[in-house]
C-alpha positions as CSV (number, residue, x, y, z in Angstrom):
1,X,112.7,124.4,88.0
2,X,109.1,122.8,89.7
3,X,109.5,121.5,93.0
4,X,109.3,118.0,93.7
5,X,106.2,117.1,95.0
6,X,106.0,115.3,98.0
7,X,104.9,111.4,97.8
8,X,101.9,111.0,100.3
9,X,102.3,109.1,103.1
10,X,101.2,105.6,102.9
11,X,101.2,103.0,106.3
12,X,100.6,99.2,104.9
13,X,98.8,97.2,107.4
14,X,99.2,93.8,107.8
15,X,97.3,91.5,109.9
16,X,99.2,88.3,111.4
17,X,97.6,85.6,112.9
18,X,99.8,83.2,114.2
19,X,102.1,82.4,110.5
20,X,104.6,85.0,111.6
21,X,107.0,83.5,109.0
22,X,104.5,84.0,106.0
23,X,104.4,87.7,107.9
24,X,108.1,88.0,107.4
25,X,108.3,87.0,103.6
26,X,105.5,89.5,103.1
27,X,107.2,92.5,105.1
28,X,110.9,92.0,103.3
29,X,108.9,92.0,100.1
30,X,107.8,95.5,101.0
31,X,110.7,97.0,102.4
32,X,112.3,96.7,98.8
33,X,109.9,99.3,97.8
34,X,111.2,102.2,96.1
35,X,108.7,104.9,97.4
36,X,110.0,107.4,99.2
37,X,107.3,108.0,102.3
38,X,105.5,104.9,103.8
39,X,105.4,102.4,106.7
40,X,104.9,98.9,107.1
41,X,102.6,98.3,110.7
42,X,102.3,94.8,111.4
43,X,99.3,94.1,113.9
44,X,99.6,90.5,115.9
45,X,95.7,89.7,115.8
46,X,95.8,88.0,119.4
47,X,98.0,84.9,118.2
48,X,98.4,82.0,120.7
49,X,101.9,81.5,119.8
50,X,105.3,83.4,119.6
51,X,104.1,85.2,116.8
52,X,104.5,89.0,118.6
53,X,107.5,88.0,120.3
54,X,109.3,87.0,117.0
55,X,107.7,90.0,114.9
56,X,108.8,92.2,117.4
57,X,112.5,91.2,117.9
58,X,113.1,90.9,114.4
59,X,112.2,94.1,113.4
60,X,112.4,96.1,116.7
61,X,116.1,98.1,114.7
62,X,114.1,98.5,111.6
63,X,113.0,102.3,111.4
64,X,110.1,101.6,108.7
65,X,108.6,98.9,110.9
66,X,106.2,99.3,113.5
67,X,105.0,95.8,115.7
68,X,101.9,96.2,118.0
69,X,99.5,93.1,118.9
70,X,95.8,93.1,119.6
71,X,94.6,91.3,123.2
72,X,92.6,89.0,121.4
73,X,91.5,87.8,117.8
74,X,89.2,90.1,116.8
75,X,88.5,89.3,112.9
76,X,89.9,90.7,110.0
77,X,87.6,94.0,109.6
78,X,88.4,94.6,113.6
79,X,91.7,93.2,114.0
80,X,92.2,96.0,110.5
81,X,90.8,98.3,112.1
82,X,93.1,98.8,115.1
83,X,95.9,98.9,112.5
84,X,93.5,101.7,110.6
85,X,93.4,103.9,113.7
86,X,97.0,103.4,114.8
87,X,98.0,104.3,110.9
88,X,96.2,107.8,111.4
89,X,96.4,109.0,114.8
90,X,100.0,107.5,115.2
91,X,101.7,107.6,112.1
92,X,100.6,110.5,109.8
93,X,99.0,107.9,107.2
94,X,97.4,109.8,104.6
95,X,96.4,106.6,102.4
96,X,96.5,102.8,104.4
97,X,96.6,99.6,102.1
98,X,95.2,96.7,104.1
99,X,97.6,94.0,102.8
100,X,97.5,90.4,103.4
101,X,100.2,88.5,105.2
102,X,100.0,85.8,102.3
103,X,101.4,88.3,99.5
104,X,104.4,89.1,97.8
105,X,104.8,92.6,96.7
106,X,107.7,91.7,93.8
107,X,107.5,95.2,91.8
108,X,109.5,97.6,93.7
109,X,107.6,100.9,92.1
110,X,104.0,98.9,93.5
111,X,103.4,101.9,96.0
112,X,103.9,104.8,93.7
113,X,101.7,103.0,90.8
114,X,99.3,102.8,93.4
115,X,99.3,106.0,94.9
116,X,99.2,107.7,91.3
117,X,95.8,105.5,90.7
118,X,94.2,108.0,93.1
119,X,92.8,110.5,90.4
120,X,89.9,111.8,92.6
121,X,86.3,110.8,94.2
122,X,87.9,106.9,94.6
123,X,87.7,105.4,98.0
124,X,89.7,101.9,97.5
125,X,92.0,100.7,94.8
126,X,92.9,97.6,94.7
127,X,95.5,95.4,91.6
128,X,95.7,93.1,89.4
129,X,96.4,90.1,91.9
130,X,98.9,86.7,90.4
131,X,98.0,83.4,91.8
132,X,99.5,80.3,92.4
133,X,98.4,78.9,88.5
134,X,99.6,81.4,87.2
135,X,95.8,82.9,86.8
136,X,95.7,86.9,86.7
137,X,92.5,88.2,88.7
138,X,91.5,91.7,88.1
139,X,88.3,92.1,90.0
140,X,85.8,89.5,91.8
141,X,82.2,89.3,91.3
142,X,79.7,89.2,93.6
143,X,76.2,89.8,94.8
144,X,75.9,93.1,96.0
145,X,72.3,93.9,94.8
146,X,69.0,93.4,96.3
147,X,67.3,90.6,95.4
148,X,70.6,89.0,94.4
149,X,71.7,88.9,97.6
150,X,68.8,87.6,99.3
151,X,68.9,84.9,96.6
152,X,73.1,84.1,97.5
153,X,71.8,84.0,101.3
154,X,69.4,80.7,100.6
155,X,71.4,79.2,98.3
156,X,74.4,79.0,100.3
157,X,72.5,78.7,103.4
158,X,71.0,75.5,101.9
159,X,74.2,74.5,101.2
160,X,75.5,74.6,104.6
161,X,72.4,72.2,106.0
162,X,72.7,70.0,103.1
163,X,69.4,70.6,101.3
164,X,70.3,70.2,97.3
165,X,66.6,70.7,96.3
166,X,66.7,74.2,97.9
167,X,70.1,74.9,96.8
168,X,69.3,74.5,93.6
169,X,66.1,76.2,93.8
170,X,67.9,79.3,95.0
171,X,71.0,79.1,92.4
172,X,68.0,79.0,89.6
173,X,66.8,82.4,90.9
174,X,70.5,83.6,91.7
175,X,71.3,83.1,87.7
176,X,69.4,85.5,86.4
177,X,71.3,87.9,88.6
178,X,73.6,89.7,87.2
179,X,77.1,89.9,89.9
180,X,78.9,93.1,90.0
181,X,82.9,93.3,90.1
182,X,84.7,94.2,93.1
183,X,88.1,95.1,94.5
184,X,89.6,91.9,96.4
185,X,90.5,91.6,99.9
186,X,93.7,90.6,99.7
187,X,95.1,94.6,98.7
188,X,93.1,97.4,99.4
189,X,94.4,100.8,99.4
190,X,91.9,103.0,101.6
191,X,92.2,107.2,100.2
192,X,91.7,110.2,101.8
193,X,88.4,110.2,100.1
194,X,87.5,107.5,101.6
195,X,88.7,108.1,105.6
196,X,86.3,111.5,104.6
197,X,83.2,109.5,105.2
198,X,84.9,106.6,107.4
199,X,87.0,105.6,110.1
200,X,87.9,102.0,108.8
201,X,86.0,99.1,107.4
202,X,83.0,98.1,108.3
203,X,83.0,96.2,112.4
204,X,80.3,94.1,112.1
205,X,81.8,90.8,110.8
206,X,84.5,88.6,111.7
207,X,85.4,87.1,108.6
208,X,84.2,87.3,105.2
209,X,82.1,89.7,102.9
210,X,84.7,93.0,103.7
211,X,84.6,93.1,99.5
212,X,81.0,93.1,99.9
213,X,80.2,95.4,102.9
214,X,83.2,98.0,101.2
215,X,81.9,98.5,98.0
216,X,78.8,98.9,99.4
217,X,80.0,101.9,101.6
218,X,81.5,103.4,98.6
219,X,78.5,103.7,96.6
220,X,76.7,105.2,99.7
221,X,79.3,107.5,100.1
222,X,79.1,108.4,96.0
223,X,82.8,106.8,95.8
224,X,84.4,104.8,93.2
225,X,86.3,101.7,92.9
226,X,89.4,101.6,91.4
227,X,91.1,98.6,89.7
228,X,94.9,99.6,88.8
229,X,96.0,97.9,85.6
230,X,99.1,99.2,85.8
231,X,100.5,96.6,88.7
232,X,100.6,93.2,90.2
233,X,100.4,91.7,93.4
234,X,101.7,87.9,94.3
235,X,99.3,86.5,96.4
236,X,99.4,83.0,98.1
237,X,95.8,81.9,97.9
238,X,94.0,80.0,100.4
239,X,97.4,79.7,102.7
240,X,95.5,82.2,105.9
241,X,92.0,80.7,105.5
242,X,93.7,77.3,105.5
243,X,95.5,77.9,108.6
244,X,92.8,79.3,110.4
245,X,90.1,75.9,109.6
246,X,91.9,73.6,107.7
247,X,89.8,75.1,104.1
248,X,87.0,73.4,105.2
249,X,83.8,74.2,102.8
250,X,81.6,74.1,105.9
251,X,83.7,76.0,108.3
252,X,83.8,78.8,105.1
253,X,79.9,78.7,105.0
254,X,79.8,79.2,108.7
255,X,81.4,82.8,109.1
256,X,80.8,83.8,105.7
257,X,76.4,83.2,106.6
258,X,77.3,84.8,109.7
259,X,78.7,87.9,107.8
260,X,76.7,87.7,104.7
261,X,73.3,89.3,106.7
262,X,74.7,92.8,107.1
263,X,75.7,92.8,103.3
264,X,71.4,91.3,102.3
265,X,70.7,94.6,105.1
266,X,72.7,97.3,103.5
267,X,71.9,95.7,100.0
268,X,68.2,96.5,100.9
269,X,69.0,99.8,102.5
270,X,70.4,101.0,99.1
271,X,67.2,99.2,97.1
272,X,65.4,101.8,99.1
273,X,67.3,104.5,98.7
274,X,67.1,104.4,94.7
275,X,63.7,103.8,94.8
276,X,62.8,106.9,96.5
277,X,65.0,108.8,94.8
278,X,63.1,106.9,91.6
279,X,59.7,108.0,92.8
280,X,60.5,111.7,93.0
């Protein structure tokens, strides 16, 4: 008879920020998982309430669950990657799924169908993700490539200071950019392929653009994307970024510009690179 083979070890991180009780609904929806070998870590991002407190206590008996809290807010790539680190020195994680506090994980076999997506040379899988209407998202597209994101930078930025001539100026040059598809934020299983290149995601932003700034890593690294078919996610839309500033469109356009400049850089970084390698 084969033997078994062992599931590999998978520590879900997810980031609270002050909704503790969205945290909760989101952490019972995981421990009905049927996989064998993972571990939820729940990482308070510096909340000013009793969020840590309450996390803590409630599950300080359960065995699967591990509470730990940040000194301040740090963002989500930071505030991810202190869960990252404490996943892999602490807990043995050979694959960590970045998991937002606003989801529902509602098919109980939604760790091994991920884990079992990992065929080789991928660094992040994501799912198919069910909304709110009932819409079923697969991928997002965005501007990943030089000139397009140069072209996304204006427009929005024009945007933001209320200059509709410019905006559209810009969004005339963006549309004959093609956008490419990427994994969404809201689930993202990180492989051992991936930790082979990186520690975690990306530092440099506080909020916004981690699709971006990771898919862009991947192709520098020579690593796919991975979209599984084969499962579905419930996830909350909106309810964090509401939370955080009220789902203001100018408070969005604020730390997204902020973050959007390291994407334009490493967009033109890889312009570069193919060009050289084009010239040869």
């Amino acid at each position: 008879m084969a033997e078994n083979k062992k599931d590999p070890r998978i520590v879900i991180v997810i980031l609270n920020y002050l909704n503790y009780k969205e945290t909760e609904e989101c952490v019972q929806s995981v421990l009905r998982q049927e996989y064998t070998d993972y571990h939820i870590l729940i990482v308070d991002n510096g909340s000013a309430n009793e969020s840590y407190r309450s996390l803590f206590t409630r599950y300080s008996k359960e065995a699967r669950v591990t509470v730990i809290r940040a000194g301040k807010n740090y963002g989500f790539a930071k505030g991810n990657n202190i869960g990252i680190r404490y996943a892999r020195e602490r807990l043995s994680a050979d694959y960590v799924m970045l998991l937002n506090s606003d989801t529902l994980m509602e098919d109980r076999a939604y760790l091994k169908k991920m884990s079992e997506a990992d065929t080789g040379g991928i660094g992040v899988i994501g799912s198919r993700i069910a909304e709110r209407d009932n819409a079923k998202v697969r991928m997002i597209p965005r501007y990943v490539t030089f000139p397009g994101t140069l072209f996304y930078y204006f427009a929005a930025r024009a945007e933001y200071r209320d200059h509709p001539l410019s905006q559209n100026f810009w969004e005339q040059r963006l549309s004959q950019i093609s956008a490419v598809p990427v994994i969404q934020g809201c689930i993202l299983l990180l492989t051992p392929a991936y930790f082979r290149h990186y520690e975690g995601l990306d530092p440099r932003t506080f909020l916004y653009c981690e699709e971006e700034l990771l898919y862009l890593r991947c192709q520098k690294a020579g690593l796919k994307e991975k979209l599984n078919d084969e499962t579905c996610i419930f996830h909350k839309y909106g309810q964090s970024s509401k939370l955080l500033h009220g789902n203001q469109r100018n408070a969005f356009l604020k730390y997204m510009l902020s973050s959007y400049k390291y994407v334009i850089w490493e967009s033109i970084r890889m312009y570069r690179k193919r060009n050289e390698v084009q010239s040869r």
